[in-house]
N, C-alpha and C positions, 0 to 999 in steps of 0.2 A: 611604592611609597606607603602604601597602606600595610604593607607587611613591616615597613620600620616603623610606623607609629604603633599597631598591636606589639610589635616588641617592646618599643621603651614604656608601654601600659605594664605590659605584662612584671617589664624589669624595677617595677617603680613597688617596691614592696612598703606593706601596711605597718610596719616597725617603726619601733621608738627609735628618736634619733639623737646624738652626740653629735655636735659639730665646734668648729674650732679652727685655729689659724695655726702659722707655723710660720714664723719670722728670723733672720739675720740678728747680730746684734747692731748692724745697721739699717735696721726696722724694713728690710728688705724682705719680700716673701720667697720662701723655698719652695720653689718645685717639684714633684713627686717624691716628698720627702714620704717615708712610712710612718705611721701611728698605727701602734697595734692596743686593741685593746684589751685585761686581762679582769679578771675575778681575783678579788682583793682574798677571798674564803683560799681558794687553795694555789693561787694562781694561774691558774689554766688559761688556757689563748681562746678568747671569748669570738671576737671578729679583728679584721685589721682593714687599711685603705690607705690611697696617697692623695696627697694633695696635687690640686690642682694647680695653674700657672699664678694662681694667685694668692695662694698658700692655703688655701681654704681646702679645708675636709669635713666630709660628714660620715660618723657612723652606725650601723642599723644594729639593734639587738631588741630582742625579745625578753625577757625578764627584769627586773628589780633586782637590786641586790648593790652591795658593793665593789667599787671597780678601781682601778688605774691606768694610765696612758702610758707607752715607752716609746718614745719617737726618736728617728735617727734619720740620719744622708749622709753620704758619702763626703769625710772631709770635714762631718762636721762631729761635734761630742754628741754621746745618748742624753735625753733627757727623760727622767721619768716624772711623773707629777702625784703629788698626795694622792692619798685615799680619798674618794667620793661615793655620797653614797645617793639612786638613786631610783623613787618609792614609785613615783607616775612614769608610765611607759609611753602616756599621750602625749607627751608633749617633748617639745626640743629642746636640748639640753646641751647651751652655750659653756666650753670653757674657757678661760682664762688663754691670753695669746702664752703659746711655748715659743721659748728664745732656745736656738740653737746657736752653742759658739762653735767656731773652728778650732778643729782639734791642734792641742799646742805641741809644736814644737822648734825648740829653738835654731835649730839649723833647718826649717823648714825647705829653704831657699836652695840648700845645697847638699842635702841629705840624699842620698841615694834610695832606702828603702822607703817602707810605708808609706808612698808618694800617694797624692791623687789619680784615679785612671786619666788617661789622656785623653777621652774624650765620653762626653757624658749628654746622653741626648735626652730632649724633653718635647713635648709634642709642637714647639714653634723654630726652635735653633737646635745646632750641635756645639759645646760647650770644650773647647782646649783648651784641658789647662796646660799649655805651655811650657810650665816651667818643671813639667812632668820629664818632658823630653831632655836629656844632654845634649840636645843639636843646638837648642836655645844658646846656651853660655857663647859666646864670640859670635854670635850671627845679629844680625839687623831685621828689623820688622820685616823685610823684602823679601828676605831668604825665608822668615818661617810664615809669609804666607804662602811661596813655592812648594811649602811642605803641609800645608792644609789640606785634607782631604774633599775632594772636589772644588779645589780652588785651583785657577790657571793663571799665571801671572805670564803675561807676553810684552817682556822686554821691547822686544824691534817695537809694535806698535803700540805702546803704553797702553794696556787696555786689562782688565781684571777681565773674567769669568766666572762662577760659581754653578756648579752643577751643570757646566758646559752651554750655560746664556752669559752673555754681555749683559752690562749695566748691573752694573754694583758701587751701592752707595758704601763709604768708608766713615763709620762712627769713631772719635777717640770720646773715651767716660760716655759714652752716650749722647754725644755732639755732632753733630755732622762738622765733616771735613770739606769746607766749602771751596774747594780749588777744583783746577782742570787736575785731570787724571794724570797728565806725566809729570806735574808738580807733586801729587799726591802720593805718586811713584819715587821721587825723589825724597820725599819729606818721608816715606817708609824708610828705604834706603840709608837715611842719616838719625832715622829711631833706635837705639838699640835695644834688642829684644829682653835682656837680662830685665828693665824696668815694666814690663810687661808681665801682669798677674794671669789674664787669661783673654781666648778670644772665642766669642760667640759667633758663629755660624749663621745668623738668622734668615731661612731660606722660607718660613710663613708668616712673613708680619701681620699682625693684627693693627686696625685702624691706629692705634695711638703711637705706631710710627710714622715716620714722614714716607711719605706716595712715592718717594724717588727710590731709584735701585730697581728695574724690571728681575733680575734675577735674585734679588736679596739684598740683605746686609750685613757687612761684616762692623763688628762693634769693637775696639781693640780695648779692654780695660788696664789701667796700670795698676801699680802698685800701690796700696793704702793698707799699709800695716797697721791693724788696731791692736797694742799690747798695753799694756802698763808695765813702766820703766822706759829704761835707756836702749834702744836696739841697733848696731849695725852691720852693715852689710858690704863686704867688699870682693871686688872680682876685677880680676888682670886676666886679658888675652895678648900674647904675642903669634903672629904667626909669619907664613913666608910665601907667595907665589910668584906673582911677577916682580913683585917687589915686597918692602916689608908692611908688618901690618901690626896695628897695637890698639887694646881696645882697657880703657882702665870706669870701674865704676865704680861709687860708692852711695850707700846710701843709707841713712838718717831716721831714725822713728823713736819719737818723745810719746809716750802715752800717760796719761793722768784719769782719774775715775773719770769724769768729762769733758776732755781735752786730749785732741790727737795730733801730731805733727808730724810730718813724712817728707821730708825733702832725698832728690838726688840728683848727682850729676854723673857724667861720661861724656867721655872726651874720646873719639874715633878717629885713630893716622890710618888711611889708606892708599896703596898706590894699587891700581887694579888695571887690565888690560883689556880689550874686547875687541869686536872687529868681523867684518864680513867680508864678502869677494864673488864675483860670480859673471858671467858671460849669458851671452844668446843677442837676439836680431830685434831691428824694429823699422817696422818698411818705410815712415815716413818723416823720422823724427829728427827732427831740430831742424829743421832746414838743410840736412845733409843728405835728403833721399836715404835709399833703402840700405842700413848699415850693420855690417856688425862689430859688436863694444865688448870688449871684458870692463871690469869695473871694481874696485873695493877700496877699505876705508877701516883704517888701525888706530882702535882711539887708544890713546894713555890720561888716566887722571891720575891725582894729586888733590887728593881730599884730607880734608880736617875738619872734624864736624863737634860743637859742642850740644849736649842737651842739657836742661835744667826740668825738675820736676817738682811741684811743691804741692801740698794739702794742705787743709785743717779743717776741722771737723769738731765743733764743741756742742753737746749736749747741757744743757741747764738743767735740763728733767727729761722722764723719761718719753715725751711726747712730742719733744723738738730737737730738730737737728739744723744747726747753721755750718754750713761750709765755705772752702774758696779751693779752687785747685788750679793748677796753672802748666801749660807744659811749654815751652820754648825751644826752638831750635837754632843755631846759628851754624851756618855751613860757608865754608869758602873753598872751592876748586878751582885749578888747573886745568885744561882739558885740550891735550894734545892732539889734533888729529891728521893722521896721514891720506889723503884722499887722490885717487887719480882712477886712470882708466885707459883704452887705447880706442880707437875710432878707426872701421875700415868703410869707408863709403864704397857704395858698389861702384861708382864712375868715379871715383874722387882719389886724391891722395891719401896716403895712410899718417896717424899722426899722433900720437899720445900727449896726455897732460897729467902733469904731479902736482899737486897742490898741499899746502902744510893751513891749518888751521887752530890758531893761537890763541886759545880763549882762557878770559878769566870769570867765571860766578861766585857770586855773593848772592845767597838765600838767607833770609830772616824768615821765623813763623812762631805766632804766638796764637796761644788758645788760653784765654783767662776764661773763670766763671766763677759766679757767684750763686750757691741756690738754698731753698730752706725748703724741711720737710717738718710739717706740723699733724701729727696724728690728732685728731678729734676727739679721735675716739677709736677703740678697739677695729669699730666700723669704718672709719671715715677716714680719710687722710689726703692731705693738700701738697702739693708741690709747687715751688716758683723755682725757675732758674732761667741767671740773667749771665750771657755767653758773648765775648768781644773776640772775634780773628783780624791776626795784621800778618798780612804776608806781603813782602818784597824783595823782586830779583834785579838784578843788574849783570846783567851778559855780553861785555864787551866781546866781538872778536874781531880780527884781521886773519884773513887769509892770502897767503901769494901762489900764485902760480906761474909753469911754465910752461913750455911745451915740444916738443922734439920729432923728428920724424926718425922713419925706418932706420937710419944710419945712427939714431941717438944724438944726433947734432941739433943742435936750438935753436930753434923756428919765430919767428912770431904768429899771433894767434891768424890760424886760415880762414875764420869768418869774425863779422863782428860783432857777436853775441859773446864770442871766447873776450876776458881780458886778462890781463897778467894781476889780476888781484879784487879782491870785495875788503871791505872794512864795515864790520855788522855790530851793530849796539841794537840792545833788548830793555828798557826799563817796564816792569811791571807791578802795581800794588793792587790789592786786593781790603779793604776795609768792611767785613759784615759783622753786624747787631741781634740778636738775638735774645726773643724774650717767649718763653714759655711757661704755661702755667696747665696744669694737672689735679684733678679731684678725682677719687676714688672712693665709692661709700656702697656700701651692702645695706638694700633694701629691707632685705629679709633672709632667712636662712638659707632661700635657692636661690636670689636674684643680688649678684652687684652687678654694679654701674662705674663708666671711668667715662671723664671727660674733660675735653683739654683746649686750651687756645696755643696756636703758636706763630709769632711775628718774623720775619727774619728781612733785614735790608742789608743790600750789598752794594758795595760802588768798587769800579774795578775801571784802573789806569792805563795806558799801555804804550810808549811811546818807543817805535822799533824803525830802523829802517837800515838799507844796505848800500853802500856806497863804492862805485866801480873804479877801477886805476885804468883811465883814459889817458894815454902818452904817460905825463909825468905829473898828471895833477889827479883831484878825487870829483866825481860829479853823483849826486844822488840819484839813483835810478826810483823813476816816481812810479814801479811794478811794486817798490818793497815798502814803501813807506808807509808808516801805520801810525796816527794820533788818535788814539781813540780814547773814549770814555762810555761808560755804558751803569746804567744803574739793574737794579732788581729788586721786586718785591716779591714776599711770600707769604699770605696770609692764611692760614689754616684751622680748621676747626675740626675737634670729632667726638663722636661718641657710640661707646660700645655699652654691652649689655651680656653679662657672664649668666647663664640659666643652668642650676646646679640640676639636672633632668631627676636622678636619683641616686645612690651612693657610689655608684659607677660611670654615670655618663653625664658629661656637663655640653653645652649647647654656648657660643662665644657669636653675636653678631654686631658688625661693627660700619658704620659708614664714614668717612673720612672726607672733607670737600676742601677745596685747593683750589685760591687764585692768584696765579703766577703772572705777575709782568716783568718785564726787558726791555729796557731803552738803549738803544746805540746813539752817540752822536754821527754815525754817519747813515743813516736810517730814516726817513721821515715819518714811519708809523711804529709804534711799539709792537712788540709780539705779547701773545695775552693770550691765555689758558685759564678754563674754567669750569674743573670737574670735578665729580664725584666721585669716590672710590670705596666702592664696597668688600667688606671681609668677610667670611665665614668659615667658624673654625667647630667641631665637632669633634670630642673626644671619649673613648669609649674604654674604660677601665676593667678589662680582663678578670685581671686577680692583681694582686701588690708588682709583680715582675712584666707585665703584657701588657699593652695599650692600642688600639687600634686610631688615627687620626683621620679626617679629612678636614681638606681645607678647602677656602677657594679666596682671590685676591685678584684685584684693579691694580695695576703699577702705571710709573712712568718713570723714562728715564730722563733726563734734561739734558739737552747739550750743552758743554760748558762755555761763558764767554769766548774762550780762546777756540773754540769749535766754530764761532759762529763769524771770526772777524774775521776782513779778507787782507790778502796782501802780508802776509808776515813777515818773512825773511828767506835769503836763499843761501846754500853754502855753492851750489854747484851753477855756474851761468847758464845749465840749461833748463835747470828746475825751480820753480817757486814751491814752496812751502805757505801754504794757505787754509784760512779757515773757508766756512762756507756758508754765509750769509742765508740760505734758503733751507738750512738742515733743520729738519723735523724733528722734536721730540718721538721718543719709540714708547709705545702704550703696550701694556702687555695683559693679558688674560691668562689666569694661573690656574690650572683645577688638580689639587693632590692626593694622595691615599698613602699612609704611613702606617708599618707595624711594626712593632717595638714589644722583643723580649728578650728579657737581661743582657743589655747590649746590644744585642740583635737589630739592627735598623731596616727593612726595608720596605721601598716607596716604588709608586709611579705615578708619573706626571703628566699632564699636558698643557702645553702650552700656546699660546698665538701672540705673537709680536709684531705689530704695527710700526711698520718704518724703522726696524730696528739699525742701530748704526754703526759701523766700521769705520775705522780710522786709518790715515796712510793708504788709500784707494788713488789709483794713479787716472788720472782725464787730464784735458787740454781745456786750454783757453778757447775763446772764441774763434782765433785767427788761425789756428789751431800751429802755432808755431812755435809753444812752450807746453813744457811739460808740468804741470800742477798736482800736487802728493796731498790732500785734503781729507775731509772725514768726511763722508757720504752715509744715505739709507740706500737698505736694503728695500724692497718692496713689501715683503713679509719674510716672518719667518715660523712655520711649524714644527713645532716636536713634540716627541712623546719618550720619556725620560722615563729608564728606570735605573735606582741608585739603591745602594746598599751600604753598610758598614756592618762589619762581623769581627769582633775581638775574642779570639780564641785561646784562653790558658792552655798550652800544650801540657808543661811541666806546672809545679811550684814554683821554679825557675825559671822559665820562657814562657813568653806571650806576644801571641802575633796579631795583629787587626791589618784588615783587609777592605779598602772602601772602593769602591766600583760605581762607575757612570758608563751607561748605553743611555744613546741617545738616536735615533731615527729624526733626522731633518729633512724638512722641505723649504725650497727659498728660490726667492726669483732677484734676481738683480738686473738693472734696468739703467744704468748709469755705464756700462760696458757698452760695448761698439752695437750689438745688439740685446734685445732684452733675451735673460736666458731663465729658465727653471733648472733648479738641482738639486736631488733628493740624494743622500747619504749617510753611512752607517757611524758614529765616534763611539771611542770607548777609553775611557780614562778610566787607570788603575793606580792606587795608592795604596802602600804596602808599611808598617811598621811594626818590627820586635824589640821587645827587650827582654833582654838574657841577663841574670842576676848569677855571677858566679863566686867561689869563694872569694874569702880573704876582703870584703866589701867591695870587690870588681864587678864592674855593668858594664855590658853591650848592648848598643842601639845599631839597628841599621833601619835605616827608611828608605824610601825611593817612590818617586810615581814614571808614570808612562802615559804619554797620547798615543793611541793609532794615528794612523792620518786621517786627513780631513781637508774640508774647503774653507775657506773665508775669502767669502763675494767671489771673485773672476779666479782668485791662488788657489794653488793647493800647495798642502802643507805636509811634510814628509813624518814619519815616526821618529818621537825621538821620547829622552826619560833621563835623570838623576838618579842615582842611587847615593849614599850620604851614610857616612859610620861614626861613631861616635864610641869612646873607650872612657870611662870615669873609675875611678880609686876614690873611696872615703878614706882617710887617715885618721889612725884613731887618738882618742882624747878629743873625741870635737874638735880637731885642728884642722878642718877643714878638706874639700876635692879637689882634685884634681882630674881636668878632662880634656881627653885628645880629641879633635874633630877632625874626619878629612872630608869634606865637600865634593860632591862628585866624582870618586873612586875611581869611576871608568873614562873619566874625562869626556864623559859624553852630549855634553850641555852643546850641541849641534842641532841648531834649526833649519831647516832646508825647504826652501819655499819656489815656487813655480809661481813666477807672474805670470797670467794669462795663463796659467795652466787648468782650468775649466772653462774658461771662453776667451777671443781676444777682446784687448782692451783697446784702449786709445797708443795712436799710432803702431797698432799691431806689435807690440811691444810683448815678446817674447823669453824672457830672460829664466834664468836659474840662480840661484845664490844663495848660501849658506852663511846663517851668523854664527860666531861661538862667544861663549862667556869666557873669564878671566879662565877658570876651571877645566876649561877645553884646550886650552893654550900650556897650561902648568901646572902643576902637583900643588893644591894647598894645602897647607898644615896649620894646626891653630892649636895652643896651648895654650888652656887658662886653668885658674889658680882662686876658687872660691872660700871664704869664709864668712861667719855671723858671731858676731859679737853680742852679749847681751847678759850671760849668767841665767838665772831660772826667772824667764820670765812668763806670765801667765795673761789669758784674754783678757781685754775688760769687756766687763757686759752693759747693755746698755737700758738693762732689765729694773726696771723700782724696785720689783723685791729682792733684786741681789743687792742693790744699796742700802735698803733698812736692813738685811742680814748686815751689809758691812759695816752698818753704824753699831748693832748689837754687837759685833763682837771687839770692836772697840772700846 
């Protein structure tokens, strides 16, 4: 410790200083943006530096004289600023905030070359932009979080990952997405990516995000074109697998000196397939003694999903911004499933059952807000924003079944848990409020300050149950029935402290405090949380390309209502589908170390998770004569994470990035037949080129890979995507065209081992592999993009670009 504090003395040089901001045209700060500095006399490069996460920079120099500033990032225009001249070297020399706009261009959307890089790290998030990639056109927010580096998306048990941890919070514009996770997964699912600007990786939050998410956050920005003039944007996919597929978008941008408008819509026809299958033993289960079952389950949907997206954005002056944005989702499926199994009791008859399950969903989701950003002052700047979500599903189904024995002749059911049929209705709403408020003001030239309030109330509905075909009439089984109501509050407060150390190293400390309550109406006490959560972020500025980070971070993950209520629903008579009333919030302890040049990412981590949670964990009931598939903790969990990303220009023409996770775990699970420890090695690899060949042709190929691994009692087999991507620019700006094929090698095979690290409840032994639609059939996707507009150029949101535009008027 004493050798880092004679450092940063040492590195704290006796120079005059220049400091200064570096802002968006939506008064946003840019991150390690460059400012170099030059001698107005001959121009020579005097000193240079980057800005920090809050756009703020300072720079040292020793002599008098006359100067100018040339600042740049990636994505965005140079800017250079007048001549200054100056005479005292003692003292700190504030400029004027520089506005950088984004560099224009009219087919930005769908141009092939002079893209942004795909990913762009800054010492808190990894920054995709998206729409970098050709895999984007025809896919769904789902599919390109599958393609995010160090992101795990696991379908079978609705569950994110990020850097190989559970618990991930889901931002849309900077909002939390306040549902369970396989709603969340769904409302991805029916997003389409083409409306999506870029997506933040935030895997170090500092206090002025919310304490949720143990592994991070992921933030999905959309799309908010600021031009002047008329701009639009159109894009058709058709494609073909198990059945057909069409994906049509358009979208809208009105820009005026102070006045911005952004609407669009997409309209998504899917027919898509998926499905599992698999066999093994269970010595004591359902009441049929020691048996063994094969088992599987061939769904078909019949989706049609609408989005809507709108902005506005009006400036009056250069130091206030009023908006509203809105995004909406409307979804209606089909959802066919074919389910059955066979049953060999060890003393018993042998006997199969087929079962068909008939569902219809309707999904509604809206995310309105309203918010206003009022700068102060150069220093100072306020934020309010006021955020309403309305989410509602209705999920009717009816299932029939039958059942046969060895001969294939039809039986009636052999015990009387079996019936020849369930009839299952789901209603669910979701109603949360939200109010946040944000200040931000620089004390002095080393020291800002940010601090925030944030309210948030949720009320959540839930009225489910399943009804059994006894003889020739329906009776409600009272295992499934579910009236619930449950409220939530979230009250939060914080405040950090940015210490500028010296022209290189800035010091970020932040404390966050969080009190969470939960009322269930079937409950007699609330559940209530009330803690504190501390950040510390330190960063250490090389030269303009190098940075060294560390961090350190408090989480918590929350479990969702639908995590906590018991009794949900069942499709199969011998399983309930249940939440778990006693499931613990997962608290996590973060400590990291990051180094970053030119591109160059890499990190190691450690971590400690309290109670962390799994979902789909299979235990018994009390009587122990039903099988229960619930979301459980783990006891703990340790690791020690090291990750990287390396984007390598082979050619002029070819560029490969390469991001990687090792991870070393430790974890005990305790909810198995007995309690166990399990230490084990994962390694996740994530792979993307793009190859720029004549004639405006581009190849993309991406792909990632798991090793295997455990989660709780399973273990889980190897498996990986690989994903290609073909685009033509056609010329006269008449727009691309791009081929996708989605899993090339048809490989999207998850292969899982229940009980395969220890036994579970009723010694239940099984193997089973899921496949995606992709594993099943060859997809093909062809779209067909263009932008409409003529020469249209940024607007600034700059005062002195305005009185320029009044003089030359």
């Amino acid at each position: 410790m004493k050798k880092l504090f004679l450092f940063l003395l040492i590195t704290n040089y006796a120079f005059g200083q220049i400091s200064g901001k570096v802002l968006n045209t939506k008064n946003e700060p840019i991150a390690f943006a460059n400012v170099i500095l030059y001698s107005a006399k001959d121009s020579s490069l005097v000193t240079g530096t980057t800005t920090n996460e809050l756009g703020v920079f300072s720079l040292n120099f020793s002599q008098a004289g006359d100067f100018f500033t040339k600042t740049s990032f990636i994505g965005y225009g140079n800017s250079v600023s007048n001549i200054f001249n100056i005479s005292n070297i003692s003292k700190t020399h504030e400029l004027e905030i520089i506005y950088l706009k984004e560099e224009n261009n009219t087919l930005e959307e769908v141009t092939i070359a002079a893209k942004r890089e795909l990913i762009q790290t800054t010492a808190i998030d990894k920054i995709i932009n998206i729409q970098s990639s050709l895999l984007t056109k025809g896919s769904n927010a789902l599919q390109v979080f599958e393609r995010l580096p160090g992101v795990i998306t696991n379908r079978r048990n609705n569950q994110f990952s990020l850097n190989g941890q559970n618990g991930v919070t889901v931002l849309f514009n900077g909002r939390k997405v306040q549902m369970p996770v396989e709603e969340i997964m769904a409302l991805l699912e029916n997003t389409v990516a083409d409306n999506i600007e870029k997506i933040e990786l935030i895997t170090s939050p500092t206090a002025q995000y919310d304490a949720d998410g143990g592994a991070g956050i992921i933030n999905i920005i959309f799309k908010n074109n600021e031009t002047l003039g008329t701009k639009i944007n159109f894009s058709a996919t058709a494609g073909y697998g198990y059945r057909e597929k069409a994906l049509t978008t358009i979208g809208f941008s009105k820009g005026y000196k102070k006045l911005n408008l952004n609407a669009s819509y997409s309209f998504n026809h899917d027919i898509r397939k998926s499905g599992y299958e698999g066999d093994g033993t269970a010595g004591a289960s359902f009441m049929l003694g020691e048996t063994f079952n094969t088992f599987y389950g061939i769904a078909r949907r019949y989706q049609n999903t609408h989005n809507l997206n709108f902005a506005a954005q009006y400036q009056p002056n250069a130091k206030t911004t009023l908006g509203v944005d809105f995004v909406g989702t409307f979804d209606k499926s089909q959802n066919l499933v074919n389910n059955g199994g066979t049953y060999q009791p060890k003393n018993r008859e042998y006997f199969e059952i087929v079962m068909l399950s008939d569902g219809l969903t309707t999904k509604q989701n809206n995310i309105a807000s309203v918010f206003l950003k009022q700068n102060f002052s150069s220093k100072t700047q306020f934020n309010v924003d006021l955020t309403y979500i309305n989410y509602a599903n209705n999920s009717p189904a009816t299932i029939t079944s039958a059942y046969f024995d060895k001969q294939k002749q039809a039986i009636k059911p052999p015990f009387s848990i079996f019936t020849f049929g369930n009839r299952g209705e789901s209603v669910s709403t979701i109603d949360v409020g939200v109010f946040k408020t944000d200040l931000s003001t620089q004390f002095s030239e080393k020291i800002n300050g940010d601090f925030g309030i944030k309210i948030s109330y949720a009320q959540n509905e839930n009225d489910s149950k399943v009804e059994r075909k006894v003889n020739d009439g329906w009776e409600i089984d009272p295992r499934s029935q579910s009236q619930l109501k449950s409220q939530e509050q979230i009250v939060a407060t914080y405040s950090q402290f940015k210490f500028l150390l010296n022209h290189k190293a800035n010091l970020l400390l932040g404390l966050r405090y969080e009190y969470w309550k939960r009322d269930f109406s079937n409950q007699d006490k609330p559940f209530e949380i009330s803690k504190f959560f501390p950040s510390v972020l330190y960063t250490y500025a090389v030269n303009q390309n190098t940075s060294i980070n560390f961090n350190y971070s408090r989480r918590i993950s929350r479990p969702a209502y639908t995590d906590l209520i018991s009794n949900l629903f069942y499709t199969d008579p011998t399983f309930i589908f249940s939440g778990n009333p006693l499931l613990k919030p997962t608290l996590s302890d973060i400590l990291k170390v990051e180094y970053s040049r030119n591109g160059l990412s890499v990190g190691i981590s450690a971590q400690y998770d309290l109670n962390p949670i799994l979902r789909y964990q299979i235990t018994s009931n009390a009587t122990k004569d039903m099988g229960i598939s619930s979301p459980q903790n783990l006891d703990y969990m340790k690791s020690l994470n090291l990750f990287f990303t390396y984007p390598w220009q082979i050619t002029q023409w070819w560029k490969f990035t390469l991001s990687s996770l090792t991870s070393l775990r430790d974890y005990k699970v305790s909810y198995s037949l007995s309690p166990t420890e399990k230490r084990y090695l994962f390694q996740n690899l994530n792979i993307s080129q793009q190859i720029n060949l004549p004639k405006n042709f581009e190849i993309e190929l991406s792909g990632w890979y798991n090793f295997p691994y455990f989660e709780g009692p399973n273990f889980i087999k190897a498996f990986g995507v690989a994903n290609v991507g073909i685009g033509k620019k056609l010329k006269d700006d008449k727009g691309v065209f791009l081929l996708t094929l989605p899993d090339i090698f048809r490989s999207f095979n998850v292969y899982s081992h229940n009980g395969g690290m220890t036994p579970i409840a009723f010694d239940i032994n099984t193997i089973s592999h899921w496949r995606d639609e992709t594993a099943f059939y060859r997809v093909i996707k062809l779209t067909y993009s263009r932008s409409f507009g003529g020469n249209i150029k940024k607007a600034s949101n700059s005062f002195g670009d305005e009185e320029k535009n009044r003089v030359g008027n």
